[in-house]
C-alpha positions as CSV (number, residue, x, y, z in Angstrom):
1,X,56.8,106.3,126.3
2,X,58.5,104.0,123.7
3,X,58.6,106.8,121.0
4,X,62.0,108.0,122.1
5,X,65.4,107.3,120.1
6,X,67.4,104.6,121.8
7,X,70.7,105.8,123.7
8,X,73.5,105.8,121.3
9,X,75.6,103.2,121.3
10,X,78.6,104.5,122.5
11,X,81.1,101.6,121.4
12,X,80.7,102.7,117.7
13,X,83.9,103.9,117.8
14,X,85.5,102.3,120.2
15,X,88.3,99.6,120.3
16,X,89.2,97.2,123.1
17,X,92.7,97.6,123.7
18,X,95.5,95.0,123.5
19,X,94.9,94.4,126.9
20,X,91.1,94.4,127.4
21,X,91.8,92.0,124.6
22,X,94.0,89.6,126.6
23,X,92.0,90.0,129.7
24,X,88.9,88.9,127.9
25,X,90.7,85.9,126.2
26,X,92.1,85.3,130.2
27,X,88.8,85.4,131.3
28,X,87.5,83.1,129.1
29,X,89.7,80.1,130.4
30,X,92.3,80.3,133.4
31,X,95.1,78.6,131.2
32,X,95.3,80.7,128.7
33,X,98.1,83.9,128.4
34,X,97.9,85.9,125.7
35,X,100.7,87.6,124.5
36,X,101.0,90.9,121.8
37,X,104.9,90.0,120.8
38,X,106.8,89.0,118.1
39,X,108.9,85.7,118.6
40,X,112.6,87.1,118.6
41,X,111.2,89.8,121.3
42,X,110.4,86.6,123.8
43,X,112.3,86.5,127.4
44,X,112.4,83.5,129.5
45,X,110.9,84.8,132.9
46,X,109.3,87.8,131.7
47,X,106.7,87.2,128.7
48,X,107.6,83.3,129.0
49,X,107.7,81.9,132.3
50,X,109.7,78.9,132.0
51,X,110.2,76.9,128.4
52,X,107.3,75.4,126.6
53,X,106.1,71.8,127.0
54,X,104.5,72.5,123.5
55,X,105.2,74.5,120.2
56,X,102.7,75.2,118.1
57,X,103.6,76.5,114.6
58,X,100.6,77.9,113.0
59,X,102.7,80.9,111.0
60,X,102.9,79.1,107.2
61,X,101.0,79.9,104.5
62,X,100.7,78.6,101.0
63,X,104.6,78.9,99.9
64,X,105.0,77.3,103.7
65,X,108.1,79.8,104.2
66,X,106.4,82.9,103.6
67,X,104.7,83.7,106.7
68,X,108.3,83.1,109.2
69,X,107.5,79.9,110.7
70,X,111.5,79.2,109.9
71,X,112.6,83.0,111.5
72,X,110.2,82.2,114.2
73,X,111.0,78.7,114.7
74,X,115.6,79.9,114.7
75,X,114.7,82.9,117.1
76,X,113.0,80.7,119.9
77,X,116.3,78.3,119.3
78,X,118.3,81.2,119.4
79,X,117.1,82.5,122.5
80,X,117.5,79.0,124.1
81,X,113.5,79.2,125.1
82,X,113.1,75.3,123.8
83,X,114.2,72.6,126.3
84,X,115.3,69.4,124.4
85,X,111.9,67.9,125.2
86,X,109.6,70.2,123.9
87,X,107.4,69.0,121.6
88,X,106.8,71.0,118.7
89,X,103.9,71.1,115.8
90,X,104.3,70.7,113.3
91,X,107.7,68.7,113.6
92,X,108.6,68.3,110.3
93,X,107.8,69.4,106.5
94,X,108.5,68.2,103.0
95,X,108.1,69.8,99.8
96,X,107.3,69.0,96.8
97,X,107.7,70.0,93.1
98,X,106.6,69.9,89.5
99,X,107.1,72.0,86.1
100,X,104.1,72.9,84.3
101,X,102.9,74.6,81.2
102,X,101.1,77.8,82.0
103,X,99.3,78.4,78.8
104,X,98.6,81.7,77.5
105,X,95.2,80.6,76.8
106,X,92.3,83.4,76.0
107,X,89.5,80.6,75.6
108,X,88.9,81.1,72.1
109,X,90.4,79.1,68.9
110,X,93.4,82.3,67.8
111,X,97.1,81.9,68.7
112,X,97.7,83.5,71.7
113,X,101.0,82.6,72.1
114,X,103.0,85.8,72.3
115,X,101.0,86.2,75.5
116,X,103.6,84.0,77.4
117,X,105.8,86.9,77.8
118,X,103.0,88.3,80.2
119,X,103.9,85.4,82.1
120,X,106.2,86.6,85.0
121,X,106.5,88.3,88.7
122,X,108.9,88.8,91.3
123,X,106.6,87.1,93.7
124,X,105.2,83.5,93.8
125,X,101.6,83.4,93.1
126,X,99.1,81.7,94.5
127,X,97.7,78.7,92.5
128,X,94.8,76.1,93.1
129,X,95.4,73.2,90.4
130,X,92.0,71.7,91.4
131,X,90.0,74.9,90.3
132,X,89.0,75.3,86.6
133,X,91.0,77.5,85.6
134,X,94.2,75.9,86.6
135,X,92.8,73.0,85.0
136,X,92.5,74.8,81.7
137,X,95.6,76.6,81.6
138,X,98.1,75.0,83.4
139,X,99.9,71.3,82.0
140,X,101.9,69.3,84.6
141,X,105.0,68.3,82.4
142,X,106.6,66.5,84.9
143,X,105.9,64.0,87.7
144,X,106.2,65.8,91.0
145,X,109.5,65.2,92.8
146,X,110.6,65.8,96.7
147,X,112.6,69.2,96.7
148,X,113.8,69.2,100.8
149,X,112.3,68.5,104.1
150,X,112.7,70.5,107.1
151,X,113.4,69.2,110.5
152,X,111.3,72.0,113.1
153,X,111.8,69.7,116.4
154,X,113.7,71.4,119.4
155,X,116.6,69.0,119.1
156,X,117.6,69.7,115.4
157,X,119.6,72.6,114.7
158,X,118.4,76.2,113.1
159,X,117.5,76.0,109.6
160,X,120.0,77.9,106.9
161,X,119.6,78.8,103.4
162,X,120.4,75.9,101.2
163,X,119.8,74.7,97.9
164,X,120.3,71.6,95.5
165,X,119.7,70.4,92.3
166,X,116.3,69.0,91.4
167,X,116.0,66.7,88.5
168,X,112.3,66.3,87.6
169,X,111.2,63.1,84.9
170,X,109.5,64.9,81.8
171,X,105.9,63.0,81.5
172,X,104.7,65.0,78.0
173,X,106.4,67.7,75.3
174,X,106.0,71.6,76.4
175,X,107.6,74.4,77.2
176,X,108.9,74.1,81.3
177,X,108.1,77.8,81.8
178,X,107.0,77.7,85.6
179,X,107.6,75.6,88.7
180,X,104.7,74.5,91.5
181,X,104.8,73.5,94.8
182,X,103.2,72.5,97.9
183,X,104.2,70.6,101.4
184,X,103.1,68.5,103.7
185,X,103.6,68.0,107.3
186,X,103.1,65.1,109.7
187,X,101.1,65.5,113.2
188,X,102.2,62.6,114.9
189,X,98.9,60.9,116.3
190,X,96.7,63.8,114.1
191,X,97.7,62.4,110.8
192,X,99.2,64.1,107.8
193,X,98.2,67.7,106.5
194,X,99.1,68.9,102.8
195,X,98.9,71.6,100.5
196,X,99.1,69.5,97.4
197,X,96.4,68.7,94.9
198,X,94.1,66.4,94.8
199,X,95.5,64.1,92.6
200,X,99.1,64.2,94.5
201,X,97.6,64.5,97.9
202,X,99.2,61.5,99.9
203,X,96.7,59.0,101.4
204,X,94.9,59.6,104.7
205,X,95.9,63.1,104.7
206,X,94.1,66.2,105.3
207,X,94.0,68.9,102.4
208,X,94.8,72.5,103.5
209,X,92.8,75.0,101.8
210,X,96.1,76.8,101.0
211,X,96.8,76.0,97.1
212,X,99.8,75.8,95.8
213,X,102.9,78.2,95.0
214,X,103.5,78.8,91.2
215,X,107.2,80.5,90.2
216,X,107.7,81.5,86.8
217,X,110.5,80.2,84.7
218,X,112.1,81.3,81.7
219,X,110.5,78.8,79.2
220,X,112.5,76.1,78.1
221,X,111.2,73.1,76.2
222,X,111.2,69.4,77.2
223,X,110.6,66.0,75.5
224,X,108.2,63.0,76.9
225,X,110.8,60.8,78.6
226,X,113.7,63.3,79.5
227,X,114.6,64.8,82.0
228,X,114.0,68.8,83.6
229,X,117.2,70.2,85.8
230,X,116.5,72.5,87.7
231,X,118.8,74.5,90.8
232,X,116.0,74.9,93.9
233,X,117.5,77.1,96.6
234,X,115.8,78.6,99.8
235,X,116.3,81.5,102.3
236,X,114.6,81.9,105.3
237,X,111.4,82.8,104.1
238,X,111.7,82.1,100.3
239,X,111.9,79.1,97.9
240,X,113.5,79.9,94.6
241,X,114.1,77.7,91.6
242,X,115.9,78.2,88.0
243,X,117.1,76.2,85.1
244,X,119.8,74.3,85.3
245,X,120.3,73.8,81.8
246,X,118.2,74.4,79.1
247,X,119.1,72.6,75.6
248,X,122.3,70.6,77.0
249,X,123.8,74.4,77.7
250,X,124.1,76.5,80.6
251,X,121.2,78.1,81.7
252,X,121.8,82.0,80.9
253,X,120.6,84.4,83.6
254,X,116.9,85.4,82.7
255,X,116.6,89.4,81.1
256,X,115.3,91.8,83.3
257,X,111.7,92.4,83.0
258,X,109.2,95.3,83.1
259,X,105.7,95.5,82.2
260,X,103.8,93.5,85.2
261,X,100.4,92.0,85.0
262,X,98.7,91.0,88.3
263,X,97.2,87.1,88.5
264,X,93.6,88.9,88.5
265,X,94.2,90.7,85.5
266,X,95.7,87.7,83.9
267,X,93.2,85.4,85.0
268,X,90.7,88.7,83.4
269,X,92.7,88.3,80.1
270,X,92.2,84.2,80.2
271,X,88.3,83.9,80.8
272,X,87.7,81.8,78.8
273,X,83.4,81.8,79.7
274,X,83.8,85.9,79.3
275,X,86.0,85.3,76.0
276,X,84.0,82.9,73.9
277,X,80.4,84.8,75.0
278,X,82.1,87.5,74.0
279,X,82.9,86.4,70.7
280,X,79.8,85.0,70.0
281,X,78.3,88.1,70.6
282,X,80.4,89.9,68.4
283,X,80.4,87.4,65.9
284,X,76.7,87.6,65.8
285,X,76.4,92.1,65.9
286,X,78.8,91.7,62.9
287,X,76.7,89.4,60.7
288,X,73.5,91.6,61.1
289,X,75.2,94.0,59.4
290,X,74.8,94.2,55.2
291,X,78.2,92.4,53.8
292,X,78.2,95.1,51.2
293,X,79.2,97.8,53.0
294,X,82.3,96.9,55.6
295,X,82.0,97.9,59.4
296,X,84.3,99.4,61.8
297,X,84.8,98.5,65.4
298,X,85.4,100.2,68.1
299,X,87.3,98.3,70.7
300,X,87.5,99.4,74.2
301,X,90.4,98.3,76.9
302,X,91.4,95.9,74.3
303,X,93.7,94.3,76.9
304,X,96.0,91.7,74.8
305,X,94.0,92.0,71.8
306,X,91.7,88.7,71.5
307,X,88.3,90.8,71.0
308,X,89.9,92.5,68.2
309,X,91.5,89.7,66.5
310,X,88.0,87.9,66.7
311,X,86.2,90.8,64.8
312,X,88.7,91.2,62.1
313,X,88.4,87.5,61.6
314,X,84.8,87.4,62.0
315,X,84.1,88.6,58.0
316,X,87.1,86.9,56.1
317,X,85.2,88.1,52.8
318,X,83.9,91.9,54.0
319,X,87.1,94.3,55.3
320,X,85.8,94.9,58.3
321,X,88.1,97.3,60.6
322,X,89.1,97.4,63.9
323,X,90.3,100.5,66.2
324,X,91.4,99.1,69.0
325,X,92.7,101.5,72.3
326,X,94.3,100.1,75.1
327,X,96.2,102.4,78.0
328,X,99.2,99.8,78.5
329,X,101.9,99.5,76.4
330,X,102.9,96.0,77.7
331,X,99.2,95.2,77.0
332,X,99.7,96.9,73.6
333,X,102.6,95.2,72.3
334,X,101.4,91.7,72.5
335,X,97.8,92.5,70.9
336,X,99.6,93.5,68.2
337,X,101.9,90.5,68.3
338,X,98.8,88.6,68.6
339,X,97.1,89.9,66.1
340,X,100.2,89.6,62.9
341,X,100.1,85.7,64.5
342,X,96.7,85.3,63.7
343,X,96.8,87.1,60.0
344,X,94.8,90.3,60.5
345,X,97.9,92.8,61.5
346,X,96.6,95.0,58.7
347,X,92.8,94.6,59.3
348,X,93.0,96.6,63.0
349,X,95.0,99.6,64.2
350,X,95.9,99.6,67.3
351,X,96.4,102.8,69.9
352,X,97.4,103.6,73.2
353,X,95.6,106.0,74.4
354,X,92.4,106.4,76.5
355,X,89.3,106.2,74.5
356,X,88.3,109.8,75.6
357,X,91.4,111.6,74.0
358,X,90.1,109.6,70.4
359,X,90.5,112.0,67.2
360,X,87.4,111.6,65.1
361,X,88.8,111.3,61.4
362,X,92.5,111.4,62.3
363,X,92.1,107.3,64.5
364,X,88.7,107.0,63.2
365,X,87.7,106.7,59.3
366,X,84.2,107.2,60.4
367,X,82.0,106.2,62.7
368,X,81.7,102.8,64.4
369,X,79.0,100.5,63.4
370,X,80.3,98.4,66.8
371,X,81.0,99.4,70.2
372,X,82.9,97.1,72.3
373,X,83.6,97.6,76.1
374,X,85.7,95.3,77.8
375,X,86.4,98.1,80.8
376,X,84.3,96.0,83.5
377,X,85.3,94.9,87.1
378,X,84.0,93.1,90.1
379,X,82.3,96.3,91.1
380,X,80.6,96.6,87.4
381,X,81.2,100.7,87.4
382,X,85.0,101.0,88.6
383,X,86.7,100.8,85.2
384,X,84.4,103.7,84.5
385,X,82.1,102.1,81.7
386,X,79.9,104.6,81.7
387,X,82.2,107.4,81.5
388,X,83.3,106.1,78.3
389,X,80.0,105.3,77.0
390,X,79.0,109.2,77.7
391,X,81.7,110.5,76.0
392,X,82.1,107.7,72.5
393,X,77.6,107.8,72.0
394,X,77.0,109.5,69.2
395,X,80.4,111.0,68.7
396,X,82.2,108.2,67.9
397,X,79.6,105.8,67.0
398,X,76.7,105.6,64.0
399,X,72.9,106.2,64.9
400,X,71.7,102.2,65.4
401,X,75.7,101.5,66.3
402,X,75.3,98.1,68.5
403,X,76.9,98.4,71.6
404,X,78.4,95.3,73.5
405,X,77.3,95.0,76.2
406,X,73.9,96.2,75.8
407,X,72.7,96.1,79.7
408,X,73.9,95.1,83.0
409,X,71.7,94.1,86.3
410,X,73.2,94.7,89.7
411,X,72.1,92.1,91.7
412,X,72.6,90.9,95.6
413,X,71.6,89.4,98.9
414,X,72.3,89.8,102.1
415,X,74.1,86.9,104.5
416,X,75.3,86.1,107.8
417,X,79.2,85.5,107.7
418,X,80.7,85.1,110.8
419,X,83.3,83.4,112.9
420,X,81.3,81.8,115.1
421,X,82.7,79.1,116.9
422,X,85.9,76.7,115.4
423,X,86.3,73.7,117.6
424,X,84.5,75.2,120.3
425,X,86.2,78.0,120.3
426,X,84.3,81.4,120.3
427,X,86.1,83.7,117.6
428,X,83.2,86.6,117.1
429,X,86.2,89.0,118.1
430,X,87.9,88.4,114.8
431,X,85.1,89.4,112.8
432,X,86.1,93.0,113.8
433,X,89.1,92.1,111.3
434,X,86.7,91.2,108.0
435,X,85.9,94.2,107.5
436,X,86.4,96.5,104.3
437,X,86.2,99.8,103.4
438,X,85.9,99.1,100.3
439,X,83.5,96.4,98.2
440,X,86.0,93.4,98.4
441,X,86.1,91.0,95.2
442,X,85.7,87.5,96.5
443,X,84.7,83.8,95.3
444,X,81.8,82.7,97.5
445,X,81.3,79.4,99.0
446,X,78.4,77.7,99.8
447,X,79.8,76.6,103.4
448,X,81.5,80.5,104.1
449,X,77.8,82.0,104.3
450,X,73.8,81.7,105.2
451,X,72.1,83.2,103.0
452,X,69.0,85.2,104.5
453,X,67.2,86.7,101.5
454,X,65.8,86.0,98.6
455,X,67.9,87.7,95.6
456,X,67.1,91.1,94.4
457,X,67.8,93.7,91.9
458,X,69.6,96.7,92.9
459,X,70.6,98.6,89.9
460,X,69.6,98.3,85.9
461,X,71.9,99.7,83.3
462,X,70.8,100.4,79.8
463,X,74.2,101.1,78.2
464,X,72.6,103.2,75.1
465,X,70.8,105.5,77.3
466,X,73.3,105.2,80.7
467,X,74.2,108.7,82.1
468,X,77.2,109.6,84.3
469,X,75.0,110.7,87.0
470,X,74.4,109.8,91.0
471,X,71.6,107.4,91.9
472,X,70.1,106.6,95.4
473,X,67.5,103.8,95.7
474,X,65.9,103.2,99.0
475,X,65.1,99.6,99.3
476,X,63.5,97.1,101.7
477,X,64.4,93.8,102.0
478,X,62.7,91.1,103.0
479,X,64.4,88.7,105.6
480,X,63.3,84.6,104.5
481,X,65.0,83.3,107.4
482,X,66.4,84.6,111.2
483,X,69.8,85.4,111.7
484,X,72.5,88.4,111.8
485,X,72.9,90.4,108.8
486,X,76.8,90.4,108.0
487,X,77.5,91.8,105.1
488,X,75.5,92.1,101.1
489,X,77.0,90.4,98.0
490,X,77.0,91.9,95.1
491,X,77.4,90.8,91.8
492,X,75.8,91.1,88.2
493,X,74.2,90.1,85.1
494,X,75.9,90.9,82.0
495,X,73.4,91.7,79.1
496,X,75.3,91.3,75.9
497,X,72.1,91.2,73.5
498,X,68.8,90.0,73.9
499,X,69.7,86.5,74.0
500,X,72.9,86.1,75.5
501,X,73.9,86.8,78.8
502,X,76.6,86.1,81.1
503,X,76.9,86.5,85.2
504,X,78.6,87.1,88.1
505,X,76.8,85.2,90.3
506,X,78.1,82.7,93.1
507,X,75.1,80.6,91.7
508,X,76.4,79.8,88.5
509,X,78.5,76.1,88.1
510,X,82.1,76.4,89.0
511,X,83.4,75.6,85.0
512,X,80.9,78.9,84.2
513,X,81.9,81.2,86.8
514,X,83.3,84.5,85.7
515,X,86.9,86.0,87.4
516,X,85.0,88.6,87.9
517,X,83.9,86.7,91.1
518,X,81.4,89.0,93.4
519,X,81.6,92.2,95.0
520,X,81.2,91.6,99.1
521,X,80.2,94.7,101.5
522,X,80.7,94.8,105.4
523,X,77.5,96.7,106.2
524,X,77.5,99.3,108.7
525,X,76.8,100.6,110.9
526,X,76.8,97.0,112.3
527,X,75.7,93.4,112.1
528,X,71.6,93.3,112.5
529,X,70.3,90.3,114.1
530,X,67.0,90.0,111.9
531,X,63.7,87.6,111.8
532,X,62.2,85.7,109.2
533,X,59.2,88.1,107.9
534,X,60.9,91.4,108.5
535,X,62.4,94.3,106.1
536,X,65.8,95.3,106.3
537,X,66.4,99.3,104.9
538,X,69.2,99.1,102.8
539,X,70.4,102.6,101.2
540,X,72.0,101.9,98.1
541,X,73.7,104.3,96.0
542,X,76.4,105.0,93.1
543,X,78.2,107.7,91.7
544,X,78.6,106.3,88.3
545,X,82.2,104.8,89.5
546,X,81.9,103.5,93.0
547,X,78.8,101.5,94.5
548,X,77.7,102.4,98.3
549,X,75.6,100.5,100.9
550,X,74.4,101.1,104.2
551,X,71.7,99.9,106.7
552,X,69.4,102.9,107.3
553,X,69.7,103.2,111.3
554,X,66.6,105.8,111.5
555,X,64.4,103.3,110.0
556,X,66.1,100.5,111.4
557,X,64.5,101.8,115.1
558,X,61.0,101.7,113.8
559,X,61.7,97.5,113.6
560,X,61.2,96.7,117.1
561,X,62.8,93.5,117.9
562,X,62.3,92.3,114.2
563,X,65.6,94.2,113.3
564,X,68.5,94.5,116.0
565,X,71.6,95.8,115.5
566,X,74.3,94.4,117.4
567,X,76.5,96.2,120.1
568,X,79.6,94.8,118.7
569,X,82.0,97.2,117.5
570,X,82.1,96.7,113.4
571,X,85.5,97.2,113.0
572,X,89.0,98.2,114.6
573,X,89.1,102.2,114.0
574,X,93.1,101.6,114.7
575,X,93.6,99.5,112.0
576,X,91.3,101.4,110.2
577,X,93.4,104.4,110.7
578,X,96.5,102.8,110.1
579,X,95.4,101.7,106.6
580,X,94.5,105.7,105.9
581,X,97.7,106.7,106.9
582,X,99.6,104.2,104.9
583,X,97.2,105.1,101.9
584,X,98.2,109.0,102.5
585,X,101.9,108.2,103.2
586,X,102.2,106.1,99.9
587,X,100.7,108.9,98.0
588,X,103.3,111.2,99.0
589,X,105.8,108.5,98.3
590,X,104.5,109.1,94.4
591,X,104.4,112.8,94.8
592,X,107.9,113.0,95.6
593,X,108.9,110.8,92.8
594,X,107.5,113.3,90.5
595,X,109.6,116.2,91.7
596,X,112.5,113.9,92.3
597,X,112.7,111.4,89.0
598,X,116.2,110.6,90.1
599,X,115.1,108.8,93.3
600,X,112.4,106.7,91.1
601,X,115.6,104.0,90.4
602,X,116.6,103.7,93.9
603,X,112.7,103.0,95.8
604,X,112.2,100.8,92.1
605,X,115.3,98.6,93.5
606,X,114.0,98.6,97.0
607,X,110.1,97.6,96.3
608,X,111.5,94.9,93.8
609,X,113.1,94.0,96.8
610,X,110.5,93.8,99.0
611,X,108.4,91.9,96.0
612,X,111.0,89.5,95.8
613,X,111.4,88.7,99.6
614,X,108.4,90.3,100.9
615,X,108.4,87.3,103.8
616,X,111.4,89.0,105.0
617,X,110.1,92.5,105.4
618,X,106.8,91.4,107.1
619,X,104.7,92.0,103.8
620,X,102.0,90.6,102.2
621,X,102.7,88.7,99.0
622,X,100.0,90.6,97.9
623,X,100.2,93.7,98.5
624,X,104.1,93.4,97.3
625,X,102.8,92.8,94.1
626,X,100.6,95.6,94.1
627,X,103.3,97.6,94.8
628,X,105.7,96.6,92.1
629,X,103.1,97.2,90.0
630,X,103.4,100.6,90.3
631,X,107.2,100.8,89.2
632,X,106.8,97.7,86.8
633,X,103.8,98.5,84.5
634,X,103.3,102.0,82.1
């Protein structure tokens, strides 16, 4: 009978090796060899048979240098594996340059200019100057200027670090306090490809979907109709510029620096859509309130302050006070910067500590009349929202306190987002390599997904009645169109009263869109080809800090044909296992720092390092940052 359960599926946890992998890539076309080596490991007449005919240079990324097209490119020419007619793509580069204004912007009409000191890393960050926010917060000051070209043909010889002096025309008054960049490459009969900008792109040529580097300078101001000097240098793997002069003088070397804020909590800090809604909300909670008597607030992860300096200015005529907690020192400082800029030093006290370990009479006069959380993520929960919420109800805030925000929807869908086929070439086997463990925060595009459902609500959070507690909802989802379930999107709807709302979702117009972005999921346990008609199970559940989902494989069975899951292995257990390990070995790392505080100095040196040059180490920009972070922030 058909009542059975279906065999199991024994490649669950499987994982072709390196050289099923090759020998299925073989298979696919008789010309193709693949090889699992680095460049400077490559031997003529072993891996490489005789010298290429054509070199194809695919290893840059959005700093061009940062990925070892210029290691991989020497090692070849090192190993004398290019003969004099090879032909090699791309053949050249040039780069380009500007100075800029990144403005320590918060969206909302308060000086917010001792937020430039935020303004720094040891890495170069990724920028997009044709997105919204780079729009709004960064200001070309210059006109952009060639920097160096790089010859990659087989004839020229290797490439060495260099540097010169860059002198950039000054186009409007500012303060020079970063530097971007992009390149562009020629491919002969193919045309040109670029990462610039829209409005620098050159004409007839392709845009990558890289962006652009950004590298912080120390700021340095500069007049409509001068001139910028800068020194531009580059290793290997690594561009690097610095003033020249600043003021006529010498440049002095920049201080060192401490106190590092990622680019996504910067670009959290800047929102200017979150900011002013904000505001307006608060704004609005403050004036219900009888002007006779004045009202304290009670600011959550005040971050640099902007929240707090709104409230405090909110009721020029009522003394209104602000307690505002914030775990980062760094974060600290310039709130209160901010707020003696802006007049209303004396109107809010400012604390670092956790909102939990709040004294009631000793940081608190009394209790607060408004309760405002800015502890929220892509995930909603992560920051622990409702941990704080438990703990400050009733305590720490009056009976008919309002709390901001009020409510919160979770919302999703589920998609299809594969590989597919690029150029008629079938990649499915990459999409082993999307997967996450955990949610990952992204920026949805229409043309990266299908969508295949409807939108639905997930979970509902009433923020005066919210309890730290698990929830499990069992839902099923109705499939409006056939294809293979990928993954779920996740995002949410922010309920700051009952009139004013703000969301997450991928929906919204690019000049409204949150930084929050949206919360993807790699559904296991594996992509589901489904039909229009059919319900997908979809186990959803939440701990009150982390947000799971998974397709519920019992009922799945019941489906028929309606509901399929795919025998494709989900995701590389390896490199799953790999990413564990380095989790557990970094942990230790931190352990050992504890019991060994003299060490701390020596692995701070090293990861600054590795921040700094993370090219040359084989490491993410990234995840470099992230790992500075660690030694750089409090």
């Amino acid at each position: 009978g058909g009542g059975g359960r279906p065999p199991a599926r024994e490649d669950r946890a499987q994982r072709l090796t390196v050289k099923e992998v090759n020998e299925a890539l073989e298979s696919r076309c008789a010309k193709v060899r693949a090889l699992h080596r680095p460049f400077d490991e490559l031997r003529l007449h072993h891996e490489l048979e005789h010298k290429p005919d054509l070199l194809l240079l695919t290893n840059f990324d959005y700093t061009l240098l940062g990925s070892g097209i210029v290691t991989a490119l020497n090692s070849l020419k090192a190993e004398e594996l290019l003969r004099p007619g090879t032909a090699v793509l791309p053949p050249a580069a040039r780069v380009w340059a500007m100075a800029v204004q990144v403005l320590a912007d918060t969206g909302v009409p308060i000086d917010s200019s001792p937020a430039e000191k935020l303004l720094w890393s040891p890495t170069l960050r990724r920028v997009c100057l044709d997105e919204p926010y780079a729009r709004r917060t960064l200001r070309p000051l210059t006109r952009p200027a060639v920097v160096c070209g790089f010859d990659f043909r087989a004839t020229a010889p290797p490439i060495k670090p260099d540097k010169c002096a860059l002198e950039l025309s000054v186009v409007e008054d500012g303060r020079a306090n970063a530097v971007v960049f992009w390149f562009e490459m020629p491919l002969g009969a193919g045309g040109v490809v670029s990462s610039a900008p829209l409005a620098a792109l050159p004409a007839g040529a392709a845009q990558l979907g890289l962006g652009q580097a950004l590298q912080y300078l120390e700021p340095a101001p500069v007049r409509e109709g001068g001139r910028l000097l800068l020194h531009a240098s580059h290793s290997r793997t690594r561009f690097l510029f610095s003033h020249a002069e600043v003021d006529g003088r010498p440049a002095p070397l920049p201080p060192p620096r401490r106190g590092l804020v990622l680019q996504s909590q910067l670009q959290l800090l800047q929102d200017a859509n979150l900011n002013r809604t904000m505001a307006a909300a608060l704004r609005k909670a403050l004036f219900r309130l009888p002007a006779s008597k004045p009202a304290l607030v009670l600011h959550v992860n005040a971050g640099i302050g902007t929240q707090s300096v709104v409230a405090a200015q909110a009721r020029p005529d009522v003394a209104d006070y602000v307690v505002a907690c914030e775990k980062s020192s760094t974060l600290l400082e310039v709130a209160e910067q901010i707020a003696r800029s802006n007049s209303v030093g004396e109107r809010i006290s400012f604390l670092q500590k956790d909102c939990r370990n709040l004294k009631a009479h000793e940081d608190m006069p009394h209790k607060a009349d408004v309760l405002l959380l800015e502890c929220l993520d892509t995930a909603l929960l992560s920051e622990g929202i409702l941990h704080y919420l438990q703990h400050l109800r009733g305590s720490f805030t009056a009976e008919h306190a309002a709390i901001l925000p009020a409510a919160a929807v979770v919302k999703g869908m589920l998609v299809e987002m594969r590989s597919g086929e690029v150029h008629g070439v079938d990649m499915t086997m990459s999409d082993a390599y999307r997967w996450s463990k955990e949610m990952k925060p992204v920026h949805l595009k229409e043309e990266e997904y299908t969508q295949l459902t409807e939108v639905f609500d997930i979970f509902v959070f009433d923020f005066m009645s919210s309890a730290v507690e698990q929830q499990v909802e069992n839902l099923e989802i109705v499939i409006s169109r056939d294809g293979i379930v990928s993954a779920l999107v996740v995002w949410f709807d922010l309920i700051l009263d009952e009139d004013i709302v703000v969301s997450t979702s991928p929906f919204v117009p690019p000049e409204q869109a949150l930084s929050f972005g949206q919360g993807l999921v790699y559904l296991q346990p594996a992509e589901t080809r489904v039909r229009r008609g059919a319900t997908l199970p979809l186990l959803a559940a939440h701990n009150s800090l982390e947000m799971m989902f998974t397709i519920e494989e019992d009922k799945l069975t019941r489906k028929g044909a309606d509901c399929e899951l795919l025998p494709h292995t989900r995701f590389d257990p390896r490199w799953e296992g790999a990413r564990v390990n380095l989790d557990d070995q970094w942990k230790k790392i931190i352990q050992g720092l504890a019991a060994a505080p003299k060490d701390s100095a020596s692995l701070q040196e090293g990861v600054m390092r590795f921040a700094a040059q993370s090219a040359a180490f084989g490491i993410d920009t990234g995840v470099a940052e992230r790992c500075a972070l660690t030694f750089l922030s409090d």
